[in-house]
N, C-alpha and C positions, 0 to 999 in steps of 0.2 A: 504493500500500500504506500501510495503518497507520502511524505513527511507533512506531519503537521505544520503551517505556514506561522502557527500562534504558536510555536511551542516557546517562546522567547515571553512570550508576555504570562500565558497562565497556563498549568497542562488539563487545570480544568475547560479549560477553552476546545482541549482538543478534543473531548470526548462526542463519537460520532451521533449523539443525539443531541449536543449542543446547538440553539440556533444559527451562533455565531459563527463557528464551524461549515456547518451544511450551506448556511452564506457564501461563502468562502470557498467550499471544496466539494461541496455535496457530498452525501449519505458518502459514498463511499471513496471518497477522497480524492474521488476524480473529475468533479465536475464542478458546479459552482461559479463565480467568477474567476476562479485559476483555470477555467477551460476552456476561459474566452482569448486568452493571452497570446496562445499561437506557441507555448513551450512547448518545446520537444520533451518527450516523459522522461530523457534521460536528469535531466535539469529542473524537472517541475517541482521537486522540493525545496530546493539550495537556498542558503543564506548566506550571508557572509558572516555571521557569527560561528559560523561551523563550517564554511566553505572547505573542502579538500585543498585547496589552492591558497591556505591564507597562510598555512607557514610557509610555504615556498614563495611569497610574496610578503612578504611583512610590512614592506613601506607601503608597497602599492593598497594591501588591506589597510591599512594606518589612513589612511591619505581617502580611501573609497567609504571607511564609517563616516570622516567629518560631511564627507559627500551626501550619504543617504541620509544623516540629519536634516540637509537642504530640502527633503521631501516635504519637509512641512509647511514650506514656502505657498504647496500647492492650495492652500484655503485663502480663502479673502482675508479673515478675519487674523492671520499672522501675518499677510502683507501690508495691512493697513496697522497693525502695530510695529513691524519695522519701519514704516514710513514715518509714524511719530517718533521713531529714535534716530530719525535723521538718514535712514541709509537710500540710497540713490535708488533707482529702477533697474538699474544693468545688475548692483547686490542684491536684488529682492529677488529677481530671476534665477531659476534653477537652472544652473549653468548646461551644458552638452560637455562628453567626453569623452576621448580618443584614446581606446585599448587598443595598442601595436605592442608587433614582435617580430623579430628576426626568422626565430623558426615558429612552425606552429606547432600547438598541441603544448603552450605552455598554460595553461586555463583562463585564458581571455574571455572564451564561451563562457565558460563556467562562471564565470568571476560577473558577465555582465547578465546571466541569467537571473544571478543573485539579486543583482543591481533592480532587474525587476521585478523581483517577490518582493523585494522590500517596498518600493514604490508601491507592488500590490496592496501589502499589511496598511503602511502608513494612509492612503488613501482610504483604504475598506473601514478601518479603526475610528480614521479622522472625523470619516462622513457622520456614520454612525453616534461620534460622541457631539455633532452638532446639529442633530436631530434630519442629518437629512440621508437620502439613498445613495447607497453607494453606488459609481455606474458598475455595467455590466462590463465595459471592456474602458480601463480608465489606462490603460498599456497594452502594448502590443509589443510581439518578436518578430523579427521578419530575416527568415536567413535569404542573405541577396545570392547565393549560390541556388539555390532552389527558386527563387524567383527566377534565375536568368536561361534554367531548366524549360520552367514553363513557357519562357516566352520563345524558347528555340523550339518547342513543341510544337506551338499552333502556330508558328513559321516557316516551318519545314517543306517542303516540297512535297506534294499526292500524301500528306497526312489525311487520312478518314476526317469527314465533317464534324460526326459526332466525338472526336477525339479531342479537335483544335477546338471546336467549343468550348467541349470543358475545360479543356486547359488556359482558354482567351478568357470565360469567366472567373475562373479562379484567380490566375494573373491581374484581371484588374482590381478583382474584391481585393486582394492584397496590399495593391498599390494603393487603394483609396483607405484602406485601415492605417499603413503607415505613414498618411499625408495626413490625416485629422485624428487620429489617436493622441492623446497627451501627451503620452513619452513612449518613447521609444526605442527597443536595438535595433540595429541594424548590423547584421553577422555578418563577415567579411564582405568588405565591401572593396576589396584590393582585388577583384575578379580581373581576369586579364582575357584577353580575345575576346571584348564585346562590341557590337556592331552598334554602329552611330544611334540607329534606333533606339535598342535597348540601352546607351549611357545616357540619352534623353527623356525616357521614362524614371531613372535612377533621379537624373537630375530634378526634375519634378518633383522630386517627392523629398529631394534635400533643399531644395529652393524653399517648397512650401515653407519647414518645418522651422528654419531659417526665417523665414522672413516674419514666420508668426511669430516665431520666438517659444520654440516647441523646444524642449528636453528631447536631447539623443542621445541614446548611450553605441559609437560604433564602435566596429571591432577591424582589424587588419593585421596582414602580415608585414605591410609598407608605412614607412612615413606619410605624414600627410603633403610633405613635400614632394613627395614622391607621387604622388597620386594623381599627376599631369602626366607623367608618361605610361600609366595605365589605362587611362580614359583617353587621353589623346586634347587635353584643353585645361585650361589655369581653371575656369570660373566655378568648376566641382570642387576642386583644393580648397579654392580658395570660401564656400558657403560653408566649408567643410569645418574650416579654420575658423570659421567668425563664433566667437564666442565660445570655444573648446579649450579644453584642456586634453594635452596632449600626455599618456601617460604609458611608460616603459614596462612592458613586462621580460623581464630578466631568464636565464636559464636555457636549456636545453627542450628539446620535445620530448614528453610524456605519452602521447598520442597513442605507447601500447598500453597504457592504463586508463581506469573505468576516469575521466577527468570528472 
């Protein structure tokens, strides 16, 4: 079964007849609002208080707690009391950030999966203690390798119609979750050999989130500087960079363990 997503808060919470719980994860720990998210089941439990990845990163998890505190940004009523203590809009804003590595399979996934069960809890909690409804999908995952799957599908050449359908519906459902979803990952997004098309559907949906001033958590195996000679154009790097923090994950590949 699932990991409880409240085991941090009370483990009476986690008990499968709680309503809090069933809220959250349904009867059987699999459903709920954790099933609107788009995690993969290998990740649908992880936090970063237990993360597998947080002794092999110590600074990087040091550095990603101060970070998921920022969740609470997300309510009106703590952004208009950090507004009475003076702090500006750019610091009220829950910043975007950029998990790179040299090789992969050092828990980037992992680590920004965490990033959002935590967004999950602190939103679901938040609403809840200010008498209002939690949404249904207040975060989304979005691996951009599987997106770029689908869109080579129903592009393909003498693809069956009923095939590229589904695959041209699903592809854009995606697209429009990760353009107006609240926060969001975005899983490797350093895809290499994508066709002009497809890096203009990507961009769309970094422009958007950008421009509204949306929380991203991406993930990569490249610099962000780097990310003009994998798309083929600055103005991706460069939405990419606006308002990010750029953060190293150290080490070697893991990739033959469960990350």
């Amino acid at each position: 079964m699932t990991a409880c997503l409240l085991r941090n808060v009370s483990d009476k919470l986690c008990e499968p007849s709680n309503p809090l719980y069933i809220g959250l994860q349904g009867h059987n720990g699999k459903g709920g609002r954790a099933a609107n998210i788009g995690l993969p089941a290998d990740y649908s439990g992880v936090l970063l208080s237990d993360s597998p990845v947080a002794a092999e990163q110590p600074k990087v998890y040091a550095s990603l707690a101060s970070y998921a505190e920022s969740f609470r940004k997300q309510f009106e009523d703590v952004q208009e009391s950090l507004r009475l203590e003076g702090q500006s809009e750019n610091e009220i804003r829950i910043k975007s950030v950029y998990l790179y590595s040299e090789e992969p399979g050092t828990g980037k996934t992992t680590t920004a999966s965490a990033l959002l069960n935590e967004y999950l809890v602190t939103h679901y909690l938040g609403s809840l203690k200010r008498g209002t409804t939690p949404k249904q999908r207040p975060c989304y995952f979005l691996d951009v390798n599987e997106l770029q799957t689908k869109y080579t599908e129903f592009n393909r050449p003498k693809v069956p119609q009923d095939i590229a359908e589904k695959a041209a519906e699903a592809y854009y459902r995606a697209i429009e979750k990760a353009k107006h979803t609240d926060f969001v990952v975005l899983d490797d997004i350093g895809v290499r050999e994508s066709t002009e098309g497809w890096r203009g559907d990507l961009h769309s949906v970094i422009n958007h989130r950008v421009s509204n001033r949306l929380p991203t958590v991406y993930t990569s195996n490249v610099l962000i500087s780097e990310l003009p000679d994998v798309f083929g154009e600055e103005r991706l790097a460069d939405r990419v960079r606006d308002m990010c923090q750029e953060i190293h994950f150290a080490g070697e590949s893991k990739r033959g363990k469960r990350r």
